[in-house]
VOGU-657700 format. One line per field, with one value per residue: x, y, z of N, C-alpha, C in turn. Coordinates in steps of 0.05 Angstrom, whole numbers, plus 5000, padded with zeros to 4 digits. Layout:
nu: c(X:...)
nv: c(Y:...)
nw: c(Z:...)
cau: c(X:...)
cav: c(Y:...)
caw: c(Z:...)
cu: c(X:...)
cv: c(Y:...)
cw: c(Z:...)
! end
This chain:
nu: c(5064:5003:4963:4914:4844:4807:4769:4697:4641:4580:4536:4500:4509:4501:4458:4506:4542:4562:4619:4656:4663:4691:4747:4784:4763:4718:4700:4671:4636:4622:4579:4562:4536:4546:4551:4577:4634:4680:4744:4710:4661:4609:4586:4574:4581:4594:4613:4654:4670:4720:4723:4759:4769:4820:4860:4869:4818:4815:4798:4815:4806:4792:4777:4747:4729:4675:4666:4624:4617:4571:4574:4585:4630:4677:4713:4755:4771:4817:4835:4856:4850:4852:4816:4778:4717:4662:4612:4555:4558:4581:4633:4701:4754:4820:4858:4891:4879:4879:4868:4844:4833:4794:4776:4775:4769:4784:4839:4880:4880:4899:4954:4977:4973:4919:4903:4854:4790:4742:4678:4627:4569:4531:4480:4488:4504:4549:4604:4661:4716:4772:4836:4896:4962:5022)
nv: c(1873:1866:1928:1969:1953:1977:1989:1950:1922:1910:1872:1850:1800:1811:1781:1731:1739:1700:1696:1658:1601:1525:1482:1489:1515:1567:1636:1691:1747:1788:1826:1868:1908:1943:1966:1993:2023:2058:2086:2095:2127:2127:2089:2077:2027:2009:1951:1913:1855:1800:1732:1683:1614:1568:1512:1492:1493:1532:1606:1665:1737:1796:1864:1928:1978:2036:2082:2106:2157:2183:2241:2259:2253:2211:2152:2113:2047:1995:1929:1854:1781:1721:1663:1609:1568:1549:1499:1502:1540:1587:1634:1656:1702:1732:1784:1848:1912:1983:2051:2104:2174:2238:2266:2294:2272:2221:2214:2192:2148:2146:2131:2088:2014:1966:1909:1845:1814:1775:1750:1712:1687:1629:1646:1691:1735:1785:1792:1836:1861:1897:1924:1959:1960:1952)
nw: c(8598:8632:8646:8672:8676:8621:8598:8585:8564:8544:8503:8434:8384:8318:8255:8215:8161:8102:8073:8046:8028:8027:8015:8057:8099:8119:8119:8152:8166:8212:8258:8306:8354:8419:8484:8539:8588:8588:8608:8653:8626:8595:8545:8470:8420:8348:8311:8261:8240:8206:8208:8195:8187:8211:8189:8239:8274:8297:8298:8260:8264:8243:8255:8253:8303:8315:8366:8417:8453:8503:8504:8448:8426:8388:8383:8335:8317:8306:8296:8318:8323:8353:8352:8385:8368:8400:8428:8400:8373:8397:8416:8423:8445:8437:8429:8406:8406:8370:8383:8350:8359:8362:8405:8467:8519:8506:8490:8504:8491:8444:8458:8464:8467:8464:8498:8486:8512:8487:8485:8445:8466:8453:8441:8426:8465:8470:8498:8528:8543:8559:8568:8586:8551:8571)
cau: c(5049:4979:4962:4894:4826:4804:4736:4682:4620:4564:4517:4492:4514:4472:4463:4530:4545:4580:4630:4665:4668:4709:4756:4799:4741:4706:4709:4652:4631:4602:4573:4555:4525:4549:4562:4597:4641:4706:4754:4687:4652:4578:4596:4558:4600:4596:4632:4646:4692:4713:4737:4772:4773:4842:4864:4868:4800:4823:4797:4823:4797:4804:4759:4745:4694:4659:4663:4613:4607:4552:4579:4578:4657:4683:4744:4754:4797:4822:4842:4861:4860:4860:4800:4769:4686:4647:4585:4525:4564:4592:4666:4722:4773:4846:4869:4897:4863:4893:4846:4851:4811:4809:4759:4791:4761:4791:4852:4899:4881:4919:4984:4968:4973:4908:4889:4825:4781:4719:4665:4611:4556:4512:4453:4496:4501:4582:4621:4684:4749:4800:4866:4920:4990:5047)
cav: c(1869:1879:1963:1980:1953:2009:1986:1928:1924:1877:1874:1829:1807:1816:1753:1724:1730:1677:1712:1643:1566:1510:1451:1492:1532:1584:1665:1696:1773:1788:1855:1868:1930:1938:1988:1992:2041:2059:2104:2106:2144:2103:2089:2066:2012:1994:1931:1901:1846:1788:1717:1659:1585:1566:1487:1469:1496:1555:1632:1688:1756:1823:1888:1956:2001:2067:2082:2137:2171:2198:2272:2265:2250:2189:2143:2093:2028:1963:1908:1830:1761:1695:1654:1582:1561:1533:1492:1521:1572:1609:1643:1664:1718:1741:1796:1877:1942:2004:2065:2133:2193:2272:2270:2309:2253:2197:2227:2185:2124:2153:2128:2061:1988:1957:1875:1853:1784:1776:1724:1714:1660:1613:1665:1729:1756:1781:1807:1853:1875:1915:1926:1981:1932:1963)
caw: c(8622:8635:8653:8679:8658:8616:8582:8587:8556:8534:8474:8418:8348:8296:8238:8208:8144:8094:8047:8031:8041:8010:8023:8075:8119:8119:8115:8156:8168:8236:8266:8336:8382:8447:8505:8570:8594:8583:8629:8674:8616:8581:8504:8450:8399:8336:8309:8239:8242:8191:8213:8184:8202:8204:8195:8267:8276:8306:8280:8261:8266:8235:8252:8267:8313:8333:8388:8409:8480:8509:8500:8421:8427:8375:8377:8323:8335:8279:8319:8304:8345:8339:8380:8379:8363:8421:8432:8394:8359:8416:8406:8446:8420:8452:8411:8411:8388:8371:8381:8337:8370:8368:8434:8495:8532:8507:8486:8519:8472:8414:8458:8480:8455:8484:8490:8491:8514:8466:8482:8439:8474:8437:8443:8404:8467:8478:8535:8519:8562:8549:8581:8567:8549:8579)
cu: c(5023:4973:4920:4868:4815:4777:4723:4653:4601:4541:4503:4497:4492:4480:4485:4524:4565:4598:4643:4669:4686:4731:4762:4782:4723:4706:4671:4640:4611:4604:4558:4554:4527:4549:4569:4604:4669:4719:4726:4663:4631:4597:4572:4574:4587:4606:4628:4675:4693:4725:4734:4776:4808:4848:4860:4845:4793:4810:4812:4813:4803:4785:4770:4713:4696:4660:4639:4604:4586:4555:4577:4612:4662:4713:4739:4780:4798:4838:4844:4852:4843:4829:4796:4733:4682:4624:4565:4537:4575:4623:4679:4747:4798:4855:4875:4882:4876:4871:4856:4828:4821:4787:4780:4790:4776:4820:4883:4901:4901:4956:4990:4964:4948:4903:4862:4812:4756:4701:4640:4582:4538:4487:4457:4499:4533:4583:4652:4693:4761:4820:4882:4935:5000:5072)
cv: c(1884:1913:1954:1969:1983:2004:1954:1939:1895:1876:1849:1826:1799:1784:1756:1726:1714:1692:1688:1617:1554:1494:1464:1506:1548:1612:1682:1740:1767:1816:1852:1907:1928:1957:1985:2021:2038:2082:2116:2124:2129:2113:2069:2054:2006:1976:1914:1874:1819:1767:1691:1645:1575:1532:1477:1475:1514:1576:1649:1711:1784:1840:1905:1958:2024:2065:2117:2145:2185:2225:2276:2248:2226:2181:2117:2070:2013:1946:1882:1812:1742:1688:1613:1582:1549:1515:1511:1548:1595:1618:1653:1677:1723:1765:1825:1886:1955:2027:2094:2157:2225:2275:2275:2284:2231:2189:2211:2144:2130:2134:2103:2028:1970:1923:1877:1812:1790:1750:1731:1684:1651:1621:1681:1747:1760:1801:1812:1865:1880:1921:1942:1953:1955:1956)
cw: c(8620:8648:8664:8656:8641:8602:8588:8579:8536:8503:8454:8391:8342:8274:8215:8172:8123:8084:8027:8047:8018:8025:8051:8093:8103:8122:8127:8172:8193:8244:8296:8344:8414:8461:8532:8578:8590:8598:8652:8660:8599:8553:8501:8432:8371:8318:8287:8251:8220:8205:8201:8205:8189:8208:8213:8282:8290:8285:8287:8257:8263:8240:8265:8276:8312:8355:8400:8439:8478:8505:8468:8416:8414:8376:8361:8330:8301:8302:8301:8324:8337:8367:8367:8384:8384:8414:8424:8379:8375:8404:8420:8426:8445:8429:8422:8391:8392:8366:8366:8348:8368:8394:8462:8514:8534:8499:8484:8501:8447:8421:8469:8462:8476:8478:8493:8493:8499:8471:8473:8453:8447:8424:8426:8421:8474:8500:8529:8556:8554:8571:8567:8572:8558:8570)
! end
């Protein structure tokens, strides 16, 4: 069950790179800058992530971030999820993060299974949510 929004934030990816093509898809590296807030507190993100085209034209998605509060305070995450391609290159993600931190602040991520919605628009610019799972 869904728990408490706990982050949202907005930003822009930066330009895609190929790593691999061929009969069955494609294998593509993407990076993005974002910030929001998280438990009510401004952050600064930064976001590598890699994703595969899967037969039914579906992706898949593997990365990690930074996470970097305004106080100096860092929590890093690795996360997965599965999405589908839009019009113009847009993207849509469903997936969980798991966050690792020694920040007093944020503290409470260490014990937590979070989901997460991921839309990237046609432009580069994306829009992130997070959810504790319960």
């Amino acid at each position: 069950m869904l728990g408490e929004m706990i982050s949202e934030s907005h930003g822009k990816r930066a330009p895609r790179k190929v790593l691999a093509t061929g009969a069955s898809g494609f294998k593509v590296e993407v990076s993005f800058e974002d910030g929001g807030k998280i438990y009510g507190h401004d952050f600064t993100q930064f976001v590598t992530y890699t994703a595969e085209s899967r037969p039914d034209g579906s992706v898949y998605g593997d990365g990690q971030g930074v996470l970097l509060l305004q106080n100096g305070e860092i929590a890093t995450w690795k996360g997965s999820g599965v999405g589908v391609v839009k019009a113009g290159g847009a993207v849509s993600y469903r997936g969980a993060v798991y966050y690792s931190t020694a920040s007093p602040t944020l503290s409470r991520l260490n014990t937590i299974a979070c989901v997460f919605e991921f839309e990237v628009d046609a432009a580069g610019n994306t829009h992130s949510k997070t959810w504790e799972w319960k």
